[in-house]
ChimeraX commands (.cxc) that place a marker at each C-alpha (Angstrom):
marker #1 position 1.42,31.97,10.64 radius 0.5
marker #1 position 2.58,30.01,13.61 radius 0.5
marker #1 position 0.81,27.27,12.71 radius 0.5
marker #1 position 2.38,26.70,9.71 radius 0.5
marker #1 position 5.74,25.89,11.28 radius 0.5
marker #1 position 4.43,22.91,12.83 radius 0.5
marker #1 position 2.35,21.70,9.59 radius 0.5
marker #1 position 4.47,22.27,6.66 radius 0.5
marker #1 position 7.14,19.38,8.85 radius 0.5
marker #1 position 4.03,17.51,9.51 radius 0.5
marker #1 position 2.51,16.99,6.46 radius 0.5
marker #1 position 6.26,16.48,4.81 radius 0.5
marker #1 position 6.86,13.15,7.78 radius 0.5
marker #1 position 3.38,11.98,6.48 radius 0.5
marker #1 position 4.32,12.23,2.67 radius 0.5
marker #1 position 7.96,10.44,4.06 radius 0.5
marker #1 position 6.31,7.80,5.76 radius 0.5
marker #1 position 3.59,7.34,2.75 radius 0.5
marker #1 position 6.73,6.93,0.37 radius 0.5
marker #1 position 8.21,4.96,2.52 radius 0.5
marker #1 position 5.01,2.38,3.40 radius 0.5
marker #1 position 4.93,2.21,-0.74 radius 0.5
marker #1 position 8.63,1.31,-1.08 radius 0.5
marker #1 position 8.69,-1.63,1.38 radius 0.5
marker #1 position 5.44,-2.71,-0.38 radius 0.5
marker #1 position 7.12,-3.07,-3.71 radius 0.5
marker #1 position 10.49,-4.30,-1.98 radius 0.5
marker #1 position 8.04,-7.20,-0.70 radius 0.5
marker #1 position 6.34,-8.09,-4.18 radius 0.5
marker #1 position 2.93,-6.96,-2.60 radius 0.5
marker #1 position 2.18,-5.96,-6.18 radius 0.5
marker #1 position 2.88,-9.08,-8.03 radius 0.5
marker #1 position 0.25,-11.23,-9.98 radius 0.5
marker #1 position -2.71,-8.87,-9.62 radius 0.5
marker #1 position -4.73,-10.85,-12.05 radius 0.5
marker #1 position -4.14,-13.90,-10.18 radius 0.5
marker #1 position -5.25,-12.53,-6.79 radius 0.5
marker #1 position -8.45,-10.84,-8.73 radius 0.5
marker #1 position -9.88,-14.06,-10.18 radius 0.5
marker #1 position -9.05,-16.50,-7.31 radius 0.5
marker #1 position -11.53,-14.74,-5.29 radius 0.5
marker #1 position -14.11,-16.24,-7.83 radius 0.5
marker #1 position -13.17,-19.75,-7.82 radius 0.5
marker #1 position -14.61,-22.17,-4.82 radius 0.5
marker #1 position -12.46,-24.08,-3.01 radius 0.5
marker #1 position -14.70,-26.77,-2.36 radius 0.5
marker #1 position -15.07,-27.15,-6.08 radius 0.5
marker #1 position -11.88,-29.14,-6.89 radius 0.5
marker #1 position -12.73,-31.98,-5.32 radius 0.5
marker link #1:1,2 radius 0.2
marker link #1:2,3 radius 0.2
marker link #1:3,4 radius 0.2
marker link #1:4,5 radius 0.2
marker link #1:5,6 radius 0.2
marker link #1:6,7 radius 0.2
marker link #1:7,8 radius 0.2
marker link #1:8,9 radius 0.2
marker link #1:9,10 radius 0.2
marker link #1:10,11 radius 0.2
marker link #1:11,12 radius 0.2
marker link #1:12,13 radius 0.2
marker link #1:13,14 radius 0.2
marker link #1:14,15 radius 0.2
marker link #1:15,16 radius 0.2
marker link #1:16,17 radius 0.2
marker link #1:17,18 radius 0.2
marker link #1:18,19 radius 0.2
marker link #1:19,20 radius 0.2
marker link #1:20,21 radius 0.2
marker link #1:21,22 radius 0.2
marker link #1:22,23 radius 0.2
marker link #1:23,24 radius 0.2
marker link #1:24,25 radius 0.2
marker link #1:25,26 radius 0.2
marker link #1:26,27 radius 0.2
marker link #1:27,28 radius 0.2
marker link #1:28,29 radius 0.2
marker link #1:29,30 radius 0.2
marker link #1:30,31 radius 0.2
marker link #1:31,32 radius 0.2
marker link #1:32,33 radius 0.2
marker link #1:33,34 radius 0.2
marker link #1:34,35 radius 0.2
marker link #1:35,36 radius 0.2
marker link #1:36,37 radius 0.2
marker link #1:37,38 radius 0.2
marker link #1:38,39 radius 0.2
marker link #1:39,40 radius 0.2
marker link #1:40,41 radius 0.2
marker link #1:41,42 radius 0.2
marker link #1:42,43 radius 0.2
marker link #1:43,44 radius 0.2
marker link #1:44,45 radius 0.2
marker link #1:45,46 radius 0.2
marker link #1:46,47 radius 0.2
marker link #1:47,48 radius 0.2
marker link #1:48,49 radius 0.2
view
């Protein structure tokens, strides 16, 4: 039983931190143009010469 006061306010800083790791991802626009960034990674650099 002990143990669960020191994992229940673990596990809730993880989930905190989690949330917090996905806010400042969308705050940044890390999830903008997802199409783009999936179909440049098909198309050769050296081919527009």
């Amino acid at each position: 039983m002990v143990i669960l006061i020191l994992m229940i306010p673990i596990a809730g800083a993880l989930g905190l931190l989690a949330l917090w790791g996905f806010m400042w991802a969308l705050k940044s626009h890390q999830f903008e143009d997802m199409q783009g960034n999936a179909e440049r990674i098909l198309h050769d650099e050296d081919d527009a010469d």
